[in-house]
N, C-alpha and C positions, 0 to 999 in steps of 0.2 A: 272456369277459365284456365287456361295453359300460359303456364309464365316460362318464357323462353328467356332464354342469356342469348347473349349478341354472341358474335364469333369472336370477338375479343379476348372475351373472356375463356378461351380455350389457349389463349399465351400465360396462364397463370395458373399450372395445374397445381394440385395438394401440394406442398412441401413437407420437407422432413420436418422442418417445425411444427407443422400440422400433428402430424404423425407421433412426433414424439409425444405432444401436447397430449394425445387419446392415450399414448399408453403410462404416463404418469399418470393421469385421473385414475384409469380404471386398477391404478399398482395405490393407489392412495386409499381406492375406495377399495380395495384388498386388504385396508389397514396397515400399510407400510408405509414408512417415513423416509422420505426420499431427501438427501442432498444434494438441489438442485444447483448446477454448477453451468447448465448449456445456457441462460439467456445472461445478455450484456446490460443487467439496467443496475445501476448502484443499487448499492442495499442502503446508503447510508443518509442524513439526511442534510440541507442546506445547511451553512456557517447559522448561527444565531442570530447576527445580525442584517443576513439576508434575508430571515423570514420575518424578523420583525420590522423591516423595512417594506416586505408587502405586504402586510396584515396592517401599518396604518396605509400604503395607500389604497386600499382596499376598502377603507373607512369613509375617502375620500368624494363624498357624491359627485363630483364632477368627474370623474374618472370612468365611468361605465360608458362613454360614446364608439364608434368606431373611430379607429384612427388611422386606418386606410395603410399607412407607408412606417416606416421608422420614426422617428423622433429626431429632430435636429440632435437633441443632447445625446438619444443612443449613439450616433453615425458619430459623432464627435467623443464619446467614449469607447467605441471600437477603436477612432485613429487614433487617442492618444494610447490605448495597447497596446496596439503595432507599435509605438514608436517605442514605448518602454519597455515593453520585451523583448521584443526584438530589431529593434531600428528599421523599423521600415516603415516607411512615408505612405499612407494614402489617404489621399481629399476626402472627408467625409461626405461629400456634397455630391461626388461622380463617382467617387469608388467603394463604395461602402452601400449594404442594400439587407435590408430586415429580412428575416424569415422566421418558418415557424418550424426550429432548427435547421438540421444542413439536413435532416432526410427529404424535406420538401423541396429546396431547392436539386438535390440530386434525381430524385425522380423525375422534376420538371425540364432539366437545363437539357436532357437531349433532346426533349420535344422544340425547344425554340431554336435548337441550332443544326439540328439535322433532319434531313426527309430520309422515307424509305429508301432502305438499301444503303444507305451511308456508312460506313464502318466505325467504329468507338473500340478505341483500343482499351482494355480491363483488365483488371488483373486479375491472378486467376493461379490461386484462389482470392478471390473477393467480398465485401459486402453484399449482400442478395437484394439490397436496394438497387444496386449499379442494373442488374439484370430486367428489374421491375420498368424505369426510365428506359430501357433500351426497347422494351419490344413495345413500349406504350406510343414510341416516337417509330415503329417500324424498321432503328436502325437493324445494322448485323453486327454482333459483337465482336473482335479480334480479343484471342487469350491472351494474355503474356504472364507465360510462366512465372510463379516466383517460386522456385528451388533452392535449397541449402546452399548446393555448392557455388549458388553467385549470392549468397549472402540473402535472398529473398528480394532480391530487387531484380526488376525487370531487364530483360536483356534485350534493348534496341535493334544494337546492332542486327540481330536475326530476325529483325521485324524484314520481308523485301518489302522492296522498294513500289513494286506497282500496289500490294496491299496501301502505303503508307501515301499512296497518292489519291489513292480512293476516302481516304480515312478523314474525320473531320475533328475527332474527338479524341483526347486519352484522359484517363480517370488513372489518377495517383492515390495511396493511401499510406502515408508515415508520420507517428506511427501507425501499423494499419491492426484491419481486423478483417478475417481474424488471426493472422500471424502479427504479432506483435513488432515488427520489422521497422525498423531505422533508417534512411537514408542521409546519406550525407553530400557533404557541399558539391563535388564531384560528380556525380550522380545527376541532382539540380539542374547542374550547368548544362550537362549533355542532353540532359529531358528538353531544356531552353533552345538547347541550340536545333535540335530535333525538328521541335516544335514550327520554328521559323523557316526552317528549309523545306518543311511538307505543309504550311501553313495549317497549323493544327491548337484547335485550344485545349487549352490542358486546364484538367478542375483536379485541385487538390484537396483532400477529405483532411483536414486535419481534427478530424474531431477529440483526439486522446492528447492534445498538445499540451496539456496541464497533468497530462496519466508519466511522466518520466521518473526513473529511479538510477543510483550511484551520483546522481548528477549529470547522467548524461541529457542533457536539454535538448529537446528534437528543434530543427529546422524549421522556419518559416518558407515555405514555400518564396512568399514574396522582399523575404530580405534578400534573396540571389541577382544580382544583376540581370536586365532583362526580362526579369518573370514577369513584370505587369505587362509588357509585349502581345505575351500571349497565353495568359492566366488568370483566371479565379480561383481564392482559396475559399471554400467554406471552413465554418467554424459553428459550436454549439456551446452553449452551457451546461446540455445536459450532463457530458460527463466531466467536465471541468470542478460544476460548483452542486453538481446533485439535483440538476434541476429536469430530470427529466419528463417530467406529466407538465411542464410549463411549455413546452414547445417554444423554445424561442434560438433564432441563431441567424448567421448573417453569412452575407458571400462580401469579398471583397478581393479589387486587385483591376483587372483591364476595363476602362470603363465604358468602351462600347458593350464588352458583354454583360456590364453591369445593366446598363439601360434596356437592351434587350431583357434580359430576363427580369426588370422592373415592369415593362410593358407586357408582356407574358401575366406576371402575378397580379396585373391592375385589373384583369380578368375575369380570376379565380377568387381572390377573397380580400378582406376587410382588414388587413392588420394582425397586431397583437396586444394583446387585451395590453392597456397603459401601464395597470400596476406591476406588469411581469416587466413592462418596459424599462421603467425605473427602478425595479429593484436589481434589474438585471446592469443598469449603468451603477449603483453601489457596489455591486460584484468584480465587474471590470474597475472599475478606480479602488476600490478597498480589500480585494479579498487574495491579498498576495500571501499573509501569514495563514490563511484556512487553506489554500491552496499548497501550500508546504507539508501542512500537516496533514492534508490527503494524501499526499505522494506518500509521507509518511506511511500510513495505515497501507496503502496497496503493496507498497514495498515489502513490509515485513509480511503482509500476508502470500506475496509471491515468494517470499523466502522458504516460509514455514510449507508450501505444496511442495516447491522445488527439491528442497530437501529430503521429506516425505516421501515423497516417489521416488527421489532417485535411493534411498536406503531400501526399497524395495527392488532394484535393478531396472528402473523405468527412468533410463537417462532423458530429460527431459531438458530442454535447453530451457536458460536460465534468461527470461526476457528484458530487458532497456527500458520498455514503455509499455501502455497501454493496458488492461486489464484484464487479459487473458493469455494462457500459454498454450502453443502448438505443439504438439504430443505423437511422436511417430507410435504406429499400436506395431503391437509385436505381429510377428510373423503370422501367417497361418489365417488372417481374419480380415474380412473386412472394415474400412470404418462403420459403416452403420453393424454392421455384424456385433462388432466391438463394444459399439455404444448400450446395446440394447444387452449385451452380456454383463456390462457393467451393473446395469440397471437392476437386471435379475439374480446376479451375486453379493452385490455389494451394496444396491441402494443410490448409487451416487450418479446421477445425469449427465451428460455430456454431450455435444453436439458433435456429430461425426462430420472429417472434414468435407466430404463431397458435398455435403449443402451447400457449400459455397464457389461450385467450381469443380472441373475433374481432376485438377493436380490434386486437391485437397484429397483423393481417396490415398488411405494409408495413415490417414493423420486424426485425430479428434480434437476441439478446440475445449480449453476449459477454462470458467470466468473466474475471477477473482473476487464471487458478491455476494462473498459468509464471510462471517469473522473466524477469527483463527482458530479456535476454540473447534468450532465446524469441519475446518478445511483438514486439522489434524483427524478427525474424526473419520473422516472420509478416508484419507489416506489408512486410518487404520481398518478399515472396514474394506478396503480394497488389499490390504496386510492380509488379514483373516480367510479372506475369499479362494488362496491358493493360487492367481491367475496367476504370478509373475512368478513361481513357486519352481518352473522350469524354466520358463522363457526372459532372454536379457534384451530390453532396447534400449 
């Protein structure tokens, strides 16, 4: 028998991730010790008393049914979040909607609001989920640059005007990944005001909004006047409270799109298992002093690269949020070039920026998810290696 793939599945060729993926295996099974820095999954593990709150519900015989939707008490522990960190009101009951994190709702949410040919404004460089939802729903994607010199935020204004009339969708990411980039209140407004003039919804990724360091606290999408208008924010715990193999996260904010894309997932699947449900409503009401002291640990571990690299002549900008830094590669190479030069010098992985985007060639992204012990390591083993030995970025 001949097992044929659908045509579909020719919108999802290998990726670099693939790619990288085969030649770490075969550099390990070479007997080398790689410090692996290109994937975003925490290394570290829940507060104490988040796991012990799901290991007894876990105990719990009533606990193993499906449970189809959210939980009155999650939906009611998401709003009172919003409202204590960042004052923003929304109904648990219309605006608030379970998922199994925000990568599920971002790959679903262009299928429920756009047909072929639609345009979805991205960014770019972006998440490689944004790209996965777009060609699953047939839209066409719109880049928007983000470059240094406007801070990494998207530049509107040079969006024209007949693209933005075609356009149904833009995807926000602050901070984002994988440039670790900040927006602020200004910025917001204009996205809002945008929005309403080309009647366009806007989904904001805020998945790193617990990842901030100096203090600088990132933005609520939906504490901005307006935004529930014409916005969804997703959110997750996976990188908030470490919970990422739990798959759990919600969307919240305009609640017609909420309903839609509730009727969408009534569809597709069953819920989230109870006990991730509840231990994930401890998290939100109790886990503000573990969430400090993660910001903590990422901090000092973006200090200790930052530093690192740049005593090597590898000016590296020094990031606000999130868990990883954007890294222009010196002259003369490609990103992937780069990345795999790393690899065969020094040992240390990296993800080159074009995986996520074509602005991203020239850049490599690198995570924050070894301890510092490691991360100094790498840096000295990219010390050793000679690459920066002539060249200054």
């Amino acid at each position: 028998m001949i097992i044929s793939k659908s045509k579909r599945m020719d919108l999802f060729p290998s990726s670099i991730f693939t790619e990288l993926a085969e030649y770490k295996r075969n550099k390990i099974r070479d007997g080398k010790q790689l410090i692996d820095l290109s994937i975003g999954s925490p290394d570290l593990s829940p507060p104490d008393f988040l796991r012990e709150e799901l290991s007894r519900q876990t105990s719990i015989g009533t606990n193993y049914g499906y449970t189809l939707n959210g939980t009155a008490e999650f939906h009611s522990a998401v709003a009172d979040y919003y409202k204590r960190k960042y004052n923003a009101s929304v109904d648990p009951e219309s605006e608030v909607l379970l998922s199994m994190g925000s990568q599920d709702a971002l790959v679903h949410l262009p299928m429920v609001f756009c047909d072929p040919g639609d345009i979805i404004f991205v960014p770019d460089p972006g998440y490689t989920a944004y790209a996965t939802g777009i060609s699953l729903a047939g839209a066409t994607p719109y880049f928007m640059p983000l470059q240094k010199e406007n801070g990494f935020l998207p530049d509107l204004s040079a969006i024209p005007k007949e693209i933005a009339l075609r356009a149904k969708m833009m995807i926000l990411n602050f901070p984002g990944n994988p440039i670790p980039a900040m927006a602020d209140f200004n910025f917001f407004t204009k996205a809002i005001e945008f929005a309403k003039h080309y009647n366009i919804l806007i989904v904001h990724d805020f998945a790193y909004s617990e990842l901030y360091f100096d203090n600088h606290k990132p933005i609520s999408f939906l504490s901005v006047p307006g935004s529930k208008d014409v916005a969804i924010e997703l959110n997750s715990l996976s990188k908030s409270f470490n919970l990422a193999g739990c798959r759990i996260g919600y969307a919240a904010g305009n609640r017609s799109a909420i309903a839609a894309l509730q009727h969408f997932k009534s569809n597709l699947d069953y819920g989230v298992f109870l006990p991730v449900q509840n231990a994930s409503i401890a998290a939100m009401k109790y886990g503000d002093e573990f969430s400090e002291q993660n910001r903590k640990v990422y901090e000092q571990r973006r200090n200790v690269l930052v530093e690192g690299l740049r005593s090597l002549g590898w000016n590296v900008d020094r990031p606000q949020g999130g868990m990883f830094i954007w890294a222009r590669i010196p002259e003369g190479y490609s990103s992937s070039g780069f990345a795999y030069e790393l690899i065969d010098r020094t040992n240390v992985v990296v993800t080159p920026g074009n995986a996520f985007g074509p602005t991203g060639e020239g850049y490599v992204r690198i995570a924050l998810v070894q301890n510092e012990a490691v991360l100094a390591k790498a840096v000295d083993n990219i010390s050793t290696s000679g690459i920066f030995d002539i060249q200054r970025v």
